[in-house]
N, CA and C of each residue as an Amber inpcrd file, in Angstrom:
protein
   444
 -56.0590000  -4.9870000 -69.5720000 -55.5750000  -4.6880000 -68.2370000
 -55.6320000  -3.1730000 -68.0230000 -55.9460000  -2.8520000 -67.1280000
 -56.0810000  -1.0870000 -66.7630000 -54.7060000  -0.5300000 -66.1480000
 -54.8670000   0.6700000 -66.7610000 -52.8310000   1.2740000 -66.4700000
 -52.8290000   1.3360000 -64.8580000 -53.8100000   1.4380000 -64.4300000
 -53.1930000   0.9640000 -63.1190000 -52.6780000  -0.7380000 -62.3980000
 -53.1740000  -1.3350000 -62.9630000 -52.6570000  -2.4570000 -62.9170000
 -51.4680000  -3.0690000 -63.2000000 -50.9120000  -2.1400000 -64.3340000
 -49.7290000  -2.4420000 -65.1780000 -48.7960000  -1.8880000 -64.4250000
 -47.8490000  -3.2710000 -64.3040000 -46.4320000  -2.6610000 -63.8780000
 -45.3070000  -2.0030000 -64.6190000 -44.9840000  -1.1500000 -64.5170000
 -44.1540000  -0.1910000 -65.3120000 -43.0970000   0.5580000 -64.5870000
 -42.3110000   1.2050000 -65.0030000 -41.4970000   1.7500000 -64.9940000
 -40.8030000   3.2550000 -65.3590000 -40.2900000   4.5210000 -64.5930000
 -40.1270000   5.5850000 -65.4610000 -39.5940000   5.8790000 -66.3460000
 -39.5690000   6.7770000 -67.5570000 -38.7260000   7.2540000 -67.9110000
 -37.5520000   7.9330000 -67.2470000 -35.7490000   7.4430000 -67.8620000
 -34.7280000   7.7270000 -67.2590000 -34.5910000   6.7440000 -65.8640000
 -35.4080000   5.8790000 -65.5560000 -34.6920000   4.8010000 -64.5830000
 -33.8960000   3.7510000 -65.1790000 -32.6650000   3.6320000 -64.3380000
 -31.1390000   3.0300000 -64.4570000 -32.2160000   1.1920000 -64.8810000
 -30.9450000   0.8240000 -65.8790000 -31.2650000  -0.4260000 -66.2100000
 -31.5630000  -1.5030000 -65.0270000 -30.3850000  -1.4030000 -63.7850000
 -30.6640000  -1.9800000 -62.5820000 -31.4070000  -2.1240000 -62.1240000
 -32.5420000  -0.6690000 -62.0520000 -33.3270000  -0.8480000 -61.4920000
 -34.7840000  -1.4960000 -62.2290000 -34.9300000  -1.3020000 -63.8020000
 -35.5610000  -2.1240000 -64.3620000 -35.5670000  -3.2810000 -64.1080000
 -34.1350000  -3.8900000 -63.8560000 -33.9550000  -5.2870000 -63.8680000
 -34.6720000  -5.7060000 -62.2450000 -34.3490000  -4.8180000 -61.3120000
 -35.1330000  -5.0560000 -60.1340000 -36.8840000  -5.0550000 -60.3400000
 -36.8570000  -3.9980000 -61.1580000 -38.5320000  -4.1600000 -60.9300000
 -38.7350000  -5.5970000 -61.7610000 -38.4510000  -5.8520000 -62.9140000
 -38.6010000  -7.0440000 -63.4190000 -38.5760000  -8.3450000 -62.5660000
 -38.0970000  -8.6350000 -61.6320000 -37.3880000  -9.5270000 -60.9590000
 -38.4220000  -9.8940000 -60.2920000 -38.8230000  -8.3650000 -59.2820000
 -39.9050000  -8.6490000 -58.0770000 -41.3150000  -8.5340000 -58.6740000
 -41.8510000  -8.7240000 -59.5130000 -42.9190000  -8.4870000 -60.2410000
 -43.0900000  -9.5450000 -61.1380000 -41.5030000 -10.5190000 -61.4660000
 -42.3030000 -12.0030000 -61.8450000 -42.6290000 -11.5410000 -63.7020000
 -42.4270000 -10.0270000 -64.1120000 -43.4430000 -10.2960000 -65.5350000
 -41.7380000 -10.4520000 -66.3490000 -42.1870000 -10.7250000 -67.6200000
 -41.2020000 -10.7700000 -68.8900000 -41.0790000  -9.9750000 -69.6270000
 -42.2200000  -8.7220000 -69.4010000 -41.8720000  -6.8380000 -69.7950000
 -42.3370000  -6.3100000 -69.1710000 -41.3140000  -4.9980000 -69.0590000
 -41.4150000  -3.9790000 -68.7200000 -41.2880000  -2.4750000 -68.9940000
 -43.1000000  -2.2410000 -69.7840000 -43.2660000  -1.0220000 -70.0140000
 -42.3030000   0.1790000 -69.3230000 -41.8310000   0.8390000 -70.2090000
 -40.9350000   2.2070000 -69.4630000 -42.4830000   3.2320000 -70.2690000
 -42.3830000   4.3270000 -69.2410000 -43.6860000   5.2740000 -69.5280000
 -42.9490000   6.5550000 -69.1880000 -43.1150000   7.4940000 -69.7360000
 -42.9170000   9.1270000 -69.3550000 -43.4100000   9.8360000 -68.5700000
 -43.8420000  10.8880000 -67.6350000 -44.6320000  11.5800000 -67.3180000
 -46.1610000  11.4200000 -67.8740000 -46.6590000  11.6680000 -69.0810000
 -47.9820000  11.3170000 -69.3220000 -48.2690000   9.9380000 -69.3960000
 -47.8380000   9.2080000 -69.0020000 -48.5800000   7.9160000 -69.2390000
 -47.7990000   6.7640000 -70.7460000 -47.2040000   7.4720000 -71.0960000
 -46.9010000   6.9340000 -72.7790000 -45.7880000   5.9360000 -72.6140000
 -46.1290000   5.3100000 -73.7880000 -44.7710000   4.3920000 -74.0400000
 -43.6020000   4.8920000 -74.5870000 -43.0290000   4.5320000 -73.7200000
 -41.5720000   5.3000000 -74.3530000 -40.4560000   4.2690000 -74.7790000
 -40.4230000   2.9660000 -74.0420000 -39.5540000   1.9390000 -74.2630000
 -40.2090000   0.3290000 -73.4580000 -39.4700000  -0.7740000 -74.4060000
 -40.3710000  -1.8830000 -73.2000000 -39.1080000  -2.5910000 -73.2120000
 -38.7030000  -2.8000000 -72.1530000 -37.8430000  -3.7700000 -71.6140000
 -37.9580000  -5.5480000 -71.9350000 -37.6650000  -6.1080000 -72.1420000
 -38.0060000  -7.5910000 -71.7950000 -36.7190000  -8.6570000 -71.5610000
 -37.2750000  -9.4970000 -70.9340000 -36.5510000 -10.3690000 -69.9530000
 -35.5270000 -10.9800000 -70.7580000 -35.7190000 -11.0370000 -71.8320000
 -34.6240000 -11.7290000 -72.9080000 -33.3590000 -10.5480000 -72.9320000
 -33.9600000  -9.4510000 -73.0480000 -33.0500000  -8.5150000 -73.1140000
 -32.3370000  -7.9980000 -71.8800000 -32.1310000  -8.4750000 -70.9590000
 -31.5040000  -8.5530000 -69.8810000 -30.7700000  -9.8190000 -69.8570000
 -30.9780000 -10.6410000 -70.1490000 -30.1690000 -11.8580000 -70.5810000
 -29.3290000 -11.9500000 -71.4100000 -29.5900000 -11.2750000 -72.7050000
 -28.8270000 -11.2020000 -73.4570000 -27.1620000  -9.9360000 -73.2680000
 -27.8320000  -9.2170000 -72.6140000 -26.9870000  -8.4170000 -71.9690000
 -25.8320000  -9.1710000 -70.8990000 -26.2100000  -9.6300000 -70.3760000
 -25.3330000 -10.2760000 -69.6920000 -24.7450000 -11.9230000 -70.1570000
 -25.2400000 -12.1300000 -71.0650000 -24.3280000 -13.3030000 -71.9160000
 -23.8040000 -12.7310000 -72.9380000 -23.7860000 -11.1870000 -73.3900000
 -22.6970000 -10.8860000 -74.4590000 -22.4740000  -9.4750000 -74.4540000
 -21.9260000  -9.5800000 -73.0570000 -21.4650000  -7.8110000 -72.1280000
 -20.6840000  -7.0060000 -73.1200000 -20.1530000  -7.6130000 -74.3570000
 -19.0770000  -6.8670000 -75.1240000 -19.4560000  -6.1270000 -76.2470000
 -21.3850000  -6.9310000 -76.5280000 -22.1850000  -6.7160000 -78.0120000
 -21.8420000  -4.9780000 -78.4870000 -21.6040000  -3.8750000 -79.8270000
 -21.6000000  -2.9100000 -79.9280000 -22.5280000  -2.4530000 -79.5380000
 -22.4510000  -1.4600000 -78.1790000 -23.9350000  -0.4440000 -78.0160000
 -23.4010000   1.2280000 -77.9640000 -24.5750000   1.8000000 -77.7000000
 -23.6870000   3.1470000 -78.0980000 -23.7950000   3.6840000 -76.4660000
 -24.1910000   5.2730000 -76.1190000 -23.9240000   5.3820000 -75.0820000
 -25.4240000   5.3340000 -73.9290000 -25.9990000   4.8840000 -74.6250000
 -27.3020000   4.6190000 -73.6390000 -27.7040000   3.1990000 -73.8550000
 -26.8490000   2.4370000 -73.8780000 -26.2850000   1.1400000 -73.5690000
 -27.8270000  -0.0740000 -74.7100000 -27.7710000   0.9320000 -75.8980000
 -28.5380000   0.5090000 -76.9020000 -27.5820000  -0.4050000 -77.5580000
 -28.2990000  -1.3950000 -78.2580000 -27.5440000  -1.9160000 -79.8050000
 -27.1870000  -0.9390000 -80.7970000 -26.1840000  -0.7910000 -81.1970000
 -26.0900000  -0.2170000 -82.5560000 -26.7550000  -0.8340000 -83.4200000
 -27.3660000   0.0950000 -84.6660000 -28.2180000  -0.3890000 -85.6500000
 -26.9810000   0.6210000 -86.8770000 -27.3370000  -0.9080000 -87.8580000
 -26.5910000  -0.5610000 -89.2440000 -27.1450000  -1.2150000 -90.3650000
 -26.9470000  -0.0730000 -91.5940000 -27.7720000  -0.1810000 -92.5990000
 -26.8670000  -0.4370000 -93.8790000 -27.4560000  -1.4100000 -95.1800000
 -26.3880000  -1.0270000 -96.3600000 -27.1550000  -0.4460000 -97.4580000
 -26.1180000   0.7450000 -98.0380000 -27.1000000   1.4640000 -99.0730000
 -26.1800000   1.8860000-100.1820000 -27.0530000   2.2690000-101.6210000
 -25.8220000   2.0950000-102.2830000 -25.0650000   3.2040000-102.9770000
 -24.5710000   3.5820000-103.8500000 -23.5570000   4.8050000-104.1690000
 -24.1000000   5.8020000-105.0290000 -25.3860000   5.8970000-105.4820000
 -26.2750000   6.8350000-106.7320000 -27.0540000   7.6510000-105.5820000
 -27.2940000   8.4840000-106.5800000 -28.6670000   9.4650000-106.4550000
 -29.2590000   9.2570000-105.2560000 -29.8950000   8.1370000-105.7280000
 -31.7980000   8.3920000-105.1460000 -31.1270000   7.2880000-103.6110000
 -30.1880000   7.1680000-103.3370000 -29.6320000   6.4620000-101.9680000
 -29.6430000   7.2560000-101.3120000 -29.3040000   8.6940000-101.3470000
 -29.0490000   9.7950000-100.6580000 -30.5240000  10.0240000 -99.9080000
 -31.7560000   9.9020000-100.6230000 -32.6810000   9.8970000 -99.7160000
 -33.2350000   8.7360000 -98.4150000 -32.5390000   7.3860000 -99.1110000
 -32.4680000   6.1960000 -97.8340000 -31.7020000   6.6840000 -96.9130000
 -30.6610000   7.2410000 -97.3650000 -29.6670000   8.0880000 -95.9780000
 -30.5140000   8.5220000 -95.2550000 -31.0730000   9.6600000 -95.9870000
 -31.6120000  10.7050000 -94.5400000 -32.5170000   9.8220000 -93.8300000
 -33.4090000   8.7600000 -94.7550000 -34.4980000   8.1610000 -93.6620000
 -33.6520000   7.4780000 -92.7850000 -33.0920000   6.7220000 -92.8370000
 -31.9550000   5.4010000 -92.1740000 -31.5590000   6.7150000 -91.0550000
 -31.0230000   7.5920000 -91.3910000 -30.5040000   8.7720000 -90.3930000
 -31.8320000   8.9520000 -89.4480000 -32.6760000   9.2220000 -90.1410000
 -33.9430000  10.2430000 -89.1800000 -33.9090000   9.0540000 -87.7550000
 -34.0530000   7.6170000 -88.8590000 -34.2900000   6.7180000 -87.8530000
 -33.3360000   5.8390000 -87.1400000 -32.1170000   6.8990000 -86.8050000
 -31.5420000   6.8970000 -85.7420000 -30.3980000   5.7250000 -85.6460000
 -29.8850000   5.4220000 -87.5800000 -29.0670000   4.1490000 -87.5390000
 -27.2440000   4.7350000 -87.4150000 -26.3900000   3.5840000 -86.4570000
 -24.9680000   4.4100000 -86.3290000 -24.4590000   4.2610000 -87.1680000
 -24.8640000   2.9820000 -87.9840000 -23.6630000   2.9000000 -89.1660000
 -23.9130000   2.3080000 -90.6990000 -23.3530000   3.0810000 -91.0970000
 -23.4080000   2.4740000 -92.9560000 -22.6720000   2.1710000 -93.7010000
 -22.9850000   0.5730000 -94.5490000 -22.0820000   0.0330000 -95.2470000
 -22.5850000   0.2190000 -96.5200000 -21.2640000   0.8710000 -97.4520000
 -22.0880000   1.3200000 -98.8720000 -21.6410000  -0.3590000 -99.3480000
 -23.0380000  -0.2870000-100.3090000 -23.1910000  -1.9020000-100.8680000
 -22.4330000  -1.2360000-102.0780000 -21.1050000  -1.5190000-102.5260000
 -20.3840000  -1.1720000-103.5800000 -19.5910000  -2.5720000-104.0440000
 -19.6440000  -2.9340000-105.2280000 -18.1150000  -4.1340000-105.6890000
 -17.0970000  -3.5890000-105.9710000 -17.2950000  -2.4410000-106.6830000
 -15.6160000  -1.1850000-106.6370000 -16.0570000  -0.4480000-105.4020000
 -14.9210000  -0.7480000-104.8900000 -14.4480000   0.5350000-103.9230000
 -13.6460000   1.5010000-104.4980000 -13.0630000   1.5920000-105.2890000
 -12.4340000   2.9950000-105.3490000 -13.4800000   3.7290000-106.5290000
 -14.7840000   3.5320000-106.8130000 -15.4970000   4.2630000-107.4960000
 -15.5920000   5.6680000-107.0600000 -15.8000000   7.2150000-107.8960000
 -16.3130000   8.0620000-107.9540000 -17.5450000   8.2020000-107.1960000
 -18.4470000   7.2190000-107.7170000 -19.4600000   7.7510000-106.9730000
 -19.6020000   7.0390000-105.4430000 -18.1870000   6.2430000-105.1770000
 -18.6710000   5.9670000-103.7200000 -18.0710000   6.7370000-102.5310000
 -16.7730000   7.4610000-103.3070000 -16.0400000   8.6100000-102.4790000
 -17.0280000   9.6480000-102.3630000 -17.8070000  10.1610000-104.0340000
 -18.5370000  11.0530000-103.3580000 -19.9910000  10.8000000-102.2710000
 -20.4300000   9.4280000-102.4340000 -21.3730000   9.1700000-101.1710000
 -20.6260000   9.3330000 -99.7780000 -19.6000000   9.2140000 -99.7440000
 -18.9760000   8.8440000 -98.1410000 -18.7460000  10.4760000 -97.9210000
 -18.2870000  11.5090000 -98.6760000 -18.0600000  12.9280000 -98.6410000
 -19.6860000  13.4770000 -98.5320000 -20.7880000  13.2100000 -98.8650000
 -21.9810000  13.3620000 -98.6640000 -21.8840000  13.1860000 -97.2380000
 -22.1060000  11.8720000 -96.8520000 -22.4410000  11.1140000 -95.7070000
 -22.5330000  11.6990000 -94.7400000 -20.6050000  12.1480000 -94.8040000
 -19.8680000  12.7340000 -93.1180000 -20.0640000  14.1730000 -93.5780000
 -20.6250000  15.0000000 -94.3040000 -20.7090000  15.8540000 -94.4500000
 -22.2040000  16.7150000 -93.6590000 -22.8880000  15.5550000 -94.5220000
 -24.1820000  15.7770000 -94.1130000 -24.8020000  15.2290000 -92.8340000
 -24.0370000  13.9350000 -92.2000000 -24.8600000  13.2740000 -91.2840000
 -23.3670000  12.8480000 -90.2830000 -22.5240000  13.7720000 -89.8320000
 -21.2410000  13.2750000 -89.3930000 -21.6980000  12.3730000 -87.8800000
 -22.3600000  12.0190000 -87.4150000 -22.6540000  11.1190000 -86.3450000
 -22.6380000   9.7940000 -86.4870000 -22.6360000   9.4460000 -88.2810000
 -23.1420000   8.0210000 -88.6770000 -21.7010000   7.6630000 -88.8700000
 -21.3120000   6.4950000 -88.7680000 -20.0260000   6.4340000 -89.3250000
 -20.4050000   5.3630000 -90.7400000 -19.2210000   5.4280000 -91.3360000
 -19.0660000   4.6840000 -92.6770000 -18.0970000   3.4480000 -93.0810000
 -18.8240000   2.6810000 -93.3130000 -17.8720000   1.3400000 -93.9540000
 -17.7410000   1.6260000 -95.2390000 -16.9720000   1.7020000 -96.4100000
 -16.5400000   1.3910000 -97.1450000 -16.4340000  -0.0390000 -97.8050000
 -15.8230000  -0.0440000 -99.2720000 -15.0340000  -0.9920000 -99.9720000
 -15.9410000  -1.4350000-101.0030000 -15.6940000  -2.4080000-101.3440000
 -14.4580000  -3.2830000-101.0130000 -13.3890000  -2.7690000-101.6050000
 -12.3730000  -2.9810000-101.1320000 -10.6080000  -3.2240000-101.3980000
  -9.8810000  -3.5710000-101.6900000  -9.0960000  -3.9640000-102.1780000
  -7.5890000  -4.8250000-102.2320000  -6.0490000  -4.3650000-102.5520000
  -6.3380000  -2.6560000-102.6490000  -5.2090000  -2.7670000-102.6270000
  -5.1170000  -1.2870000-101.7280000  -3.8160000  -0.9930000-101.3550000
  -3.4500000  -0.0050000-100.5640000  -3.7560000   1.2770000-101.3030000
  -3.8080000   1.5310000-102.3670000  -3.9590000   3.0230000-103.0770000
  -6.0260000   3.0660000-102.6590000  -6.6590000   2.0040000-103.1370000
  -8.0830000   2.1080000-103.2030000  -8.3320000   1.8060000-101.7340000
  -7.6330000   1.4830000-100.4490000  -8.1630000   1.9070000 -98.9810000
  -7.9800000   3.4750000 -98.7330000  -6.3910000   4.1360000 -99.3190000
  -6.2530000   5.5050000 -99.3610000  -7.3520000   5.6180000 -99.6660000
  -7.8660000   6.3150000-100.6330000  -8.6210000   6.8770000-101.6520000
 -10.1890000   7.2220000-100.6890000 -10.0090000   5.8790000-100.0380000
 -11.4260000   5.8880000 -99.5200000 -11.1780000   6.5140000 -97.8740000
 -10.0730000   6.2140000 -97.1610000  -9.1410000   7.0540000 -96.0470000
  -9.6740000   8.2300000 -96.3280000  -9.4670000   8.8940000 -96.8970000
  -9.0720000  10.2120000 -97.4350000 -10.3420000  10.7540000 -97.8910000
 -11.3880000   9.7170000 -97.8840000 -12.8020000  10.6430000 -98.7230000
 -13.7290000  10.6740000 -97.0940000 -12.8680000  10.3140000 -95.5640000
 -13.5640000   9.6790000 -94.7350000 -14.4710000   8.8720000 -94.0720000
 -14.0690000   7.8960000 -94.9770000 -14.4690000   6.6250000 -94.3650000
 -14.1180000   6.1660000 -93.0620000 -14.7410000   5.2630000 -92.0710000
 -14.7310000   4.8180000 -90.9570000 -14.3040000   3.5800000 -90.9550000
 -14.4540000   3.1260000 -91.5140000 -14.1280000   1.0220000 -92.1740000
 -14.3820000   0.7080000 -93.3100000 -13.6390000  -0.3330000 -93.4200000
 -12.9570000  -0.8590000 -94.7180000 -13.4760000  -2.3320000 -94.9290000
 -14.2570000  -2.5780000 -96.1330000 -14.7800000  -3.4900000 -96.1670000
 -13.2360000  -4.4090000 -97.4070000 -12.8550000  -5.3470000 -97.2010000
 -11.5400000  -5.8670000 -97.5920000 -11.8060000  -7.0650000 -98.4150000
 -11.5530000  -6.8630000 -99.8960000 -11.4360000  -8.4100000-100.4760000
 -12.0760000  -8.1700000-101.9340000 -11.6520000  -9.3560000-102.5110000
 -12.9440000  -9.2880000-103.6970000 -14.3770000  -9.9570000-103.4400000
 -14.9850000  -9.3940000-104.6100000 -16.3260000  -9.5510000-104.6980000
 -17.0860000  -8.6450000-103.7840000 -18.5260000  -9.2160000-103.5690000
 -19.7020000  -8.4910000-103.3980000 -19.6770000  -8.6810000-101.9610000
């Protein structure tokens, strides 16, 4: 199909009005394009649906899904961080069976140190000294219970 043919949409137009162009145009996506021509985002018809059968889903402030990742408490995790970070995820659950480990206080003191936008789940837990512990190393949530 030739880009002139293609129905699309700008960059920075209100979801509404996506949903209008979608509507009167009959298609099930809708290319969003920038100034040059590029893809910048594609809309689709499911995703307007889904929006409005679960108005409450976590999104952040450009009315995205939150995306969340689990990674685990050593070394060489610290470099899944930064990628998981580059690529723009809000939240991380360290895959830990001790929660009050050393090395998972010091991942969460990494984390918000290094990447304070992401927030952090923790745990697991069970008792009030090992939610402190992890409180206190700034954690965001508390993963609660035994096991994995």
């Amino acid at each position: 199909t030739p880009f002139s043919d293609l129905v699309t949409a700008k960059h920075g137009c209100q979801l509404s009005e996506a949903n209008r162009i979608m509507q009167e145009s009959k298609k099930g996506k809708l290319p969003i394009v920038n100034d040059n021509g590029e893809l910048v985002a594609l809309i689709a018809r499911t995703d307007l649906k889904k929006n409005r059968e679960f108005p409450l889903a976590s999104k952040d402030s450009r009315k995205q899904l939150l995306a969340g990742a689990a990674i685990g408490t050593r070394e060489p995790d610290k470099e899944r961080m930064e990628l998981l970070s580059n690529a723009g995820v809000d939240v991380i659950v360290l895959d830990s069976s001790q929660g009050n480990s050393i090395y998972q206080i010091e991942m969460i003191r990494h984390i918000k140190s290094t990447y304070p936008h992401v927030e952090v789940i923790g745990g697991n837990v069970v008792t009030a000294a090992q939610a402190k512990n992890l409180i206190d190393a700034g954690v965001d949530g508390l993963r609660v219970g035994m096991g994995s």
